[in-house]
N, C-alpha and C positions, 0 to 999 in steps of 0.2 A: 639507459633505463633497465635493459633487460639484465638480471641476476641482482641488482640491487638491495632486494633483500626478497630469499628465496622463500620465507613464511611469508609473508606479504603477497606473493605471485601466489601463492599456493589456494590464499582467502579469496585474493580478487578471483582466478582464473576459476574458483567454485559458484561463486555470484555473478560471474561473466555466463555461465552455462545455464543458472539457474534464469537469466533475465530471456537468454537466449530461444530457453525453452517455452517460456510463455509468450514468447514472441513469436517461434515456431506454431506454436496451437494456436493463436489467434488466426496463422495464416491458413493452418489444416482447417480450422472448422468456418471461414467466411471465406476466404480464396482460393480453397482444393480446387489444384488443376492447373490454375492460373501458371501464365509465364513467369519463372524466378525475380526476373529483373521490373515486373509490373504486379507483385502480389501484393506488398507493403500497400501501395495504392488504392490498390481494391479491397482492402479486407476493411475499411472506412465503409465503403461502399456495402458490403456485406452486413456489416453493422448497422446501419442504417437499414437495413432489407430489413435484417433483426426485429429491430425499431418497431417498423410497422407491419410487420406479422405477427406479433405480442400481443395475444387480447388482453393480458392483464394489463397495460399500456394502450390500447382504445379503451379500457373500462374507465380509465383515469378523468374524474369529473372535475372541475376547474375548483380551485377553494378560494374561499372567500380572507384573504392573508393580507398583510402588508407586505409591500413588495421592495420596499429597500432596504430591509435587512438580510432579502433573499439575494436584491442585488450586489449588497456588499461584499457579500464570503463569494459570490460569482466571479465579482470584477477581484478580490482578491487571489481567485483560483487562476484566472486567466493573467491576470501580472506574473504570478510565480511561473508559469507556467510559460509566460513571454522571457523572461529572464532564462529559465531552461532551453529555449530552443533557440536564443543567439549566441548560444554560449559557442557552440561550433561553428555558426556564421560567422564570428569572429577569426576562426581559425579556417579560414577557407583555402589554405595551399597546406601541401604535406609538410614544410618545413614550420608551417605555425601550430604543427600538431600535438607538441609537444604539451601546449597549454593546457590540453582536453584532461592529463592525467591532474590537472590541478583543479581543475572544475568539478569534476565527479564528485568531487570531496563535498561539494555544495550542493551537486548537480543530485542527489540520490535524497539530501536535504528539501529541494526544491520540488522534485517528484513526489513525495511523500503531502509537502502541504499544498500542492494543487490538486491531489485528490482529494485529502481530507477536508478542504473548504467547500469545492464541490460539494460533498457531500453534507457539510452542515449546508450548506444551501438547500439542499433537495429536503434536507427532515422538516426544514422551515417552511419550505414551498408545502408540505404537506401539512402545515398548520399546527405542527409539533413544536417541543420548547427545545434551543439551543443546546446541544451535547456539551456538558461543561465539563467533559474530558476526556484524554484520546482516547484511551479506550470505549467510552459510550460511542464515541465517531464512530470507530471500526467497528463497533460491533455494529451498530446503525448499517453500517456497509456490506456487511458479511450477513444481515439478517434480509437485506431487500435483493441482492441479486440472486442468493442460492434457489437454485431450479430454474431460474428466466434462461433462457434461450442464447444467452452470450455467451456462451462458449469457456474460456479456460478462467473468464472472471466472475462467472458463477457458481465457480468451482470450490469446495472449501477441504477441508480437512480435519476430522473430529478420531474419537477415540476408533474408531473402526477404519481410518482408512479414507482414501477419496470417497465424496459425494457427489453428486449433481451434476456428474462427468455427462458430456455428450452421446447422445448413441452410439451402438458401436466402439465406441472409444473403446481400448486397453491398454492398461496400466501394467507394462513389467517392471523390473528390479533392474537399476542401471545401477555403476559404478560414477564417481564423481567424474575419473579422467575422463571417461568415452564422452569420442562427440556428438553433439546434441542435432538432432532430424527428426522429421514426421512419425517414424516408426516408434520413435523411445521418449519424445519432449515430455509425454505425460505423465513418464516414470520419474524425470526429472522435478516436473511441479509437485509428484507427490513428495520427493525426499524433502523438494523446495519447503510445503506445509507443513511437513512432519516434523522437520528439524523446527524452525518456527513455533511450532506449538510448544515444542521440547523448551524454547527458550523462555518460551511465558509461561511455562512449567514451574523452571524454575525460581523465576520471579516471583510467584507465587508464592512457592515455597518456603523460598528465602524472605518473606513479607510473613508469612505464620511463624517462619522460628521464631520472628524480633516481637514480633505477640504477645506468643506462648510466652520469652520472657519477660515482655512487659506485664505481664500480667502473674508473673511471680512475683517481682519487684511491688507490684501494688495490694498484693498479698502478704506479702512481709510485710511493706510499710505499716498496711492496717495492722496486722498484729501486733509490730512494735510498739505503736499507738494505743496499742488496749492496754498494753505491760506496761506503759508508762502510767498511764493514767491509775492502775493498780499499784504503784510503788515501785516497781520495780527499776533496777538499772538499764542506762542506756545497752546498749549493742552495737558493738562497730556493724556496719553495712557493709552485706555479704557482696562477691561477686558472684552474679551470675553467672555461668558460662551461657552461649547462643544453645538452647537445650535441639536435640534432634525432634524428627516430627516420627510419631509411631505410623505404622503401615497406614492403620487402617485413616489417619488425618491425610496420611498422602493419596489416597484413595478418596477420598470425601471433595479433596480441591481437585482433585482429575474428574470424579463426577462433574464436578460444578462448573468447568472448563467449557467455553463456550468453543466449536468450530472456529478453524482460523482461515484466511481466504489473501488475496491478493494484497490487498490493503496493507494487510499485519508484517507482510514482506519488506514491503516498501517500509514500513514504523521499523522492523529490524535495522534495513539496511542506514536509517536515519540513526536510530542509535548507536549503531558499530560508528558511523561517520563522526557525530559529535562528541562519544564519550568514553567509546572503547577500542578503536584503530583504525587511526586519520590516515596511516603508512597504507593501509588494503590499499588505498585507492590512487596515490603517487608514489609509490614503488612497486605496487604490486602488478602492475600492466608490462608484460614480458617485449612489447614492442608500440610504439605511438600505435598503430592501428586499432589493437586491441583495444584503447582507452577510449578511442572515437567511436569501435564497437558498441563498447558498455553506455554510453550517451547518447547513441542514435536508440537501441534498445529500448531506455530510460523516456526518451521525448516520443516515440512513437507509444511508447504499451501506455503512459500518461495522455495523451491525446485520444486514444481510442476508450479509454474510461470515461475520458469526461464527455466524450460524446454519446456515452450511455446516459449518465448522468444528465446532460442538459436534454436531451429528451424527453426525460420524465420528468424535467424541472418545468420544460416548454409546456406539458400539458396540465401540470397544477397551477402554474400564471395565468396560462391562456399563450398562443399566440402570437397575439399581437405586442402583448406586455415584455413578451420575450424578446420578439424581433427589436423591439425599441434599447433592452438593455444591449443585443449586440451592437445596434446601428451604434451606441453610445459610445461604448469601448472601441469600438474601429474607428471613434473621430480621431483617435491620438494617431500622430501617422507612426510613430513606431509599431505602435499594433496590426494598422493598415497592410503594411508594407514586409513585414516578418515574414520569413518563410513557410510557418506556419503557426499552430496555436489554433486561437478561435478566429480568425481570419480562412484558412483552410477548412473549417468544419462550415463556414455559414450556412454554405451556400443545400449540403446535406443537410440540415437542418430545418431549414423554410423546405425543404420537401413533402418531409413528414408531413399526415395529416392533422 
């Protein structure tokens, strides 16, 4: 595996760091202190403190919804989300490790839509209409946790820079290679956002040039259309070039650039997966560990969102409505019996008030 292909090592071992880093800050800001080998554990628990010290989350008054289409995208979030965390129980000895670098490929896929269902669950659970596209999701995402109390996924990143960083927190300037710890994760989530924005930057962008010439094209056409109608001779159809965007259009979609947060990471890393380089993620892991790294990463920083998420989902159903959608999904014994997923969160869960 290792040197297989050294641009491949190069992408994973940068999104290896970047995952790493927001895994790091979830532990700095709900389990500072805690013992190395019991932090992962507790910072659920910390979360859950989160939870219910959040007055804007005791303010949450029950709505009067339909609750199976809230259940659907739930039990959908929680499938994916089961699929993601057997993917390593699967490979339960060092010699079956080898698989993990083939699962990421999915596994970074699967991560992305068991947040994003979650989270149509919660807009619904609030009595809103269906996000009918990723981007309305994420932004949905990026617009309800900035400033709550959770730590590095409330975090987002706009034209200035981090926002809604924890107290205390600071943010220095890291290089990609250095390794990732308490002192610097945050410097990492920021290049993590920054770069990110950059990329639906350019997306953007490249969506105004094909516009700007669509809209040349439909500008000729009509003129041709009046010339002909006045007499005149046909005209062979020009070719466009893709025209450039002048400063100040480039400045107009950066205005209009919403913050980007956690979520948008995750929808990166799904892109790169399904349609710009499948190679990051089974050649790019320098040794099997690394790649069971990237997937523990992936199933724990996924877990820990959605138990943000089903929080505020528990107090716009009520409950009771909630507790019944779990008992539901825990009849199937594979969900029962997983190591974790929504089986692992229940029992935090029914805590809450």
């Amino acid at each position: 595996m290792a040197g297989a292909n050294p641009d491949a090592e190069g992408s994973f071992r940068g999104n290896l760091r970047y995952l790493q880093a927001w895994h790091q800050a979830a532990i700095a800001t709900f389990a500072r202190g805690a013992n190395p080998g019991k932090a992962t554990a507790i910072v659920a628990e910390g979360i859950t403190n989160s939870c219910r010290g959040d007055p804007a989350l005791g303010k949450v008054q029950r709505k009067a919804i339909a609750i199976d289409p809230v259940q659907t995208f739930l039990v959908n979030a929680w499938g994916t989300e089961l699929l993601l965390v057997l993917q390593e129980d699967l490979a339960r000895s060092q010699e079956d490790w080898h698989v993990i670098a083939l699962a990421n490929q999915w596994a970074v896929v699967q991560s992305y839509y068991a947040v994003e269902n979650a989270t149509v669950a919660l807009v619904l659970a609030q009595g809103n209409a269906k996000p009918d596209t990723h981007e309305k999701t994420r932004a949905a995402y990026a617009e309800r946790w900035q400033g709550k109390p959770y730590g590095p996924f409330a975090v987002v990143s706009g034209r200035g820079g981090l926002d809604h960083l924890p107290n205390a927190v600071k943010v220095e300037q890291v290089h990609i290679l250095e390794n990732v710890g308490e002192r610097n994760c945050w410097g990492f989530i920021d290049m993590c956002l920054r770069t990110t924005r950059q990329d639906m930057l350019h997306e953007r962008f490249a969506d105004a040039r094909l516009r700007k010439r669509s809209s040349r094209l439909k500008a000729w056409g009509e003129d041709e259309k009046d010339r002909l109608t006045r007499g005149r001779k046909p005209r062979k159809k020009p070719v466009f070039p893709l025209p450039r965007l002048l400063p100040t259009e480039r400045q107009a979609i950066d205005d209009k650039m919403r913050p980007t947060s956690f979520i948008d990471y995750l929808y990166r890393l799904r892109i790169r997966s399904n349609y710009v380089d499948t190679t990051m993620f089974t050649e790019g892991p320098g040794t099997d560990f690394e790649a069971v790294q990237m997937h523990r990463y992936l199933s724990q920083l996924v877990g820990w969102n959605l138990l943000i998420i089903e929080a505020w989902i528990r107090r716009y159903v009520g409950a009771s409505s909630f507790a019944a959608m779990m008992d539901a999904w825990l009849r199937h014994k594979v969900a029962a019996t997983a190591p974790g997923g929504m089986v692992a969160r229940r029992a935090s869960l029914l805590e809450l008030p």
